[in-house]
N, C-alpha and C positions, 0 to 999 in steps of 0.2 A: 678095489681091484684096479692093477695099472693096466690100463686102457687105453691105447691112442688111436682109437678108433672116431672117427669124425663125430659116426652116428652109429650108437652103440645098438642097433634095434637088432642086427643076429642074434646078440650076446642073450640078450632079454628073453627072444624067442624061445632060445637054446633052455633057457634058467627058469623058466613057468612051474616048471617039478618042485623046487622049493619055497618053503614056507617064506617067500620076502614080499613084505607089504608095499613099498616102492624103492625107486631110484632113484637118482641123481648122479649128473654128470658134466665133470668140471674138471679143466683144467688136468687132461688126462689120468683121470679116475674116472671111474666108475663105482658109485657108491649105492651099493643094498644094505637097508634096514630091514632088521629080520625082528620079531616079538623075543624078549630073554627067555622067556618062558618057552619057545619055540625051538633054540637052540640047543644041541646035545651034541655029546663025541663022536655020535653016529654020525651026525648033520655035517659036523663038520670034515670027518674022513672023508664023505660021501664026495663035499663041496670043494675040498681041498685037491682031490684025484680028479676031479671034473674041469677045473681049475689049471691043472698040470698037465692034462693034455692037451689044453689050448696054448703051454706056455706062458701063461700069465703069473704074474706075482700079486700077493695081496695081501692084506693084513685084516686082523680084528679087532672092534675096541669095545668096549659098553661102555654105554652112554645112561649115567647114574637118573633117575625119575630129579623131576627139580619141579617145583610150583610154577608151572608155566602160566598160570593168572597172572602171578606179580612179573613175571617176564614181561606180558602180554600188557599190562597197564604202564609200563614204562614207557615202551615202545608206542601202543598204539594211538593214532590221531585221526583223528573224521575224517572221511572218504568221503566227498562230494562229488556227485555226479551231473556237473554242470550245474542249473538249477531247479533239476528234476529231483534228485534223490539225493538225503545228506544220514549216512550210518554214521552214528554216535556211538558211544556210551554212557552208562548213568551220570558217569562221573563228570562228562563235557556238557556247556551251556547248552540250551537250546539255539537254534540261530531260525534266523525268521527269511523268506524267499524261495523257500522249496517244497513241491510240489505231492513230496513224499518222505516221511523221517523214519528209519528202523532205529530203534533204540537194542544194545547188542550186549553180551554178558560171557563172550563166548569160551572162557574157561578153557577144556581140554580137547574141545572141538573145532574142527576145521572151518573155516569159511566166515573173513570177517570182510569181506567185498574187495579186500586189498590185494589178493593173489588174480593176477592177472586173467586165467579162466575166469574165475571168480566176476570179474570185473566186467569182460566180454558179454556174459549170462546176462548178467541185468540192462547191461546196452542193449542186447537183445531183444528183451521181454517188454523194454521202452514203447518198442515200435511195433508188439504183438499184439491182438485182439483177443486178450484173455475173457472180455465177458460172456458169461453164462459156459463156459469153458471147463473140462475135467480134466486134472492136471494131474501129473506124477512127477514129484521130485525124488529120483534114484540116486543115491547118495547125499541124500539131503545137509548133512555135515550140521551145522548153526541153525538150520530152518529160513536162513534169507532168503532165498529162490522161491521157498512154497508161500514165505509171508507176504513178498512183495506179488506174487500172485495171486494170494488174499485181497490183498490188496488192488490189486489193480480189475476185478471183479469177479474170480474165476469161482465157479459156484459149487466146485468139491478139490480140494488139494489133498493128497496123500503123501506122507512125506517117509521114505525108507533107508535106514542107515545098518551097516554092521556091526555098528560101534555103539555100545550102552550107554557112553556120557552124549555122542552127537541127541542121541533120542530125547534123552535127560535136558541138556540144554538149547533143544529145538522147543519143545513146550514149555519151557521157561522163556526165552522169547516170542511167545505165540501170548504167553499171558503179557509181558512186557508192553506189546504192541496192539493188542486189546484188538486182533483180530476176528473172523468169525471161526469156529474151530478147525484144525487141521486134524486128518486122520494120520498118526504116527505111526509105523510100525519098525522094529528091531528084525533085522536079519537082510533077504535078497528075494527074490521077487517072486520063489515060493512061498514065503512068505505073508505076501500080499493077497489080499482076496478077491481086489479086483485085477481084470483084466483089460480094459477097454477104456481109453484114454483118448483126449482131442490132442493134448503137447505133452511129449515127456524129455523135463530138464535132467541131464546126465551130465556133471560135470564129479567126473572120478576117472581116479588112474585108470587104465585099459587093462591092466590085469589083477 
């Protein structure tokens, strides 16, 4: 969507009625990802006339499924955080002087410490007093945030994502990292059966 809006947060406001999973905004655009599966001729009449009263111009593309693992292994390289925390994967050596190693396999889900929330969260948790602690990680993505709260002694973690492969590949790093177990659950916070929490990490889009 052509956008030269500083700070697109009207538009957004405005656009919560449709199925769009997030944004991005660059270099005046304004970019929504919507599921293929999500879009129809309705959808897009709807978005198009919504669209054209604001005056905006826009375009559509779809973007074909690709192995984002082999993406994701070309690209990715250890994240060390100072010499507290150094996230790998299988494939990279061990390195020896840190105080904590998540070992990472993250496939089709979010969250390999590199995204800058992502990164903030665990600076965070550095300086928390997670022992004997009940934790909820709300959008748990990879399961880094609930692991290294494992980790770091918290005495029940629960980790909740919308997304079926984040779940899949949260307890596959939960084995990798040879934690004590986390409770996983698929879906939003009706979902979850508890209620009562000491920290809850929330690192997910706002809408």
């Amino acid at each position: 969507i052509h956008c030269d809006q500083d700070s697109p947060e009207k538009c957004l406001e405005d656009w919560m009625e449709f199925p769009i999973e997030s944004f991005m905004h660059e270099k005046g655009l304004l970019i929504a990802y919507i599921k293929a599966e999500d879009w129809s001729e309705h959808l897009e009449n709807k978005l198009g006339e919504r669209l054209r009263e604001e005056g905006l111009k826009w375009d559509k593309e779809y973007i074909p499924a690709k192995n984002w693992n082999d993406v994701w292994e070309a690209a990715f390289e250890p994240l060390r955080l100072e010499d507290w925390c150094l996230i790998r994967a299988e494939f990279h050596h061990p390195e020896e002087g840190f105080e904590h190693e998540i070992l990472i396999r993250p496939e089709m889900a979010f969250g390999t410490g590199h995204h800058p929330t992502t990164y903030m969260m665990l600076n965070w948790l550095r300086d928390l007093d997670l022992q004997g602690k009940k934790v909820l990680d709300y959008g748990c993505g990879t399961g880094i945030l609930a692991i290294m709260a494992k980790k770091l002694g918290a005495s029940e973690v629960i980790g909740v994502d919308i997304e079926q492969p984040s779940i899949e590949n949260a307890k596959l790093h939960e084995e990798l990292n040879e934690v004590d177990p986390v409770k996983w659950y698929r879906g939003t916070l009706t979902d979850c059966p508890d209620d009562n929490f000491d920290v809850i990490l929330a690192n997910i889009n706002r809408n």
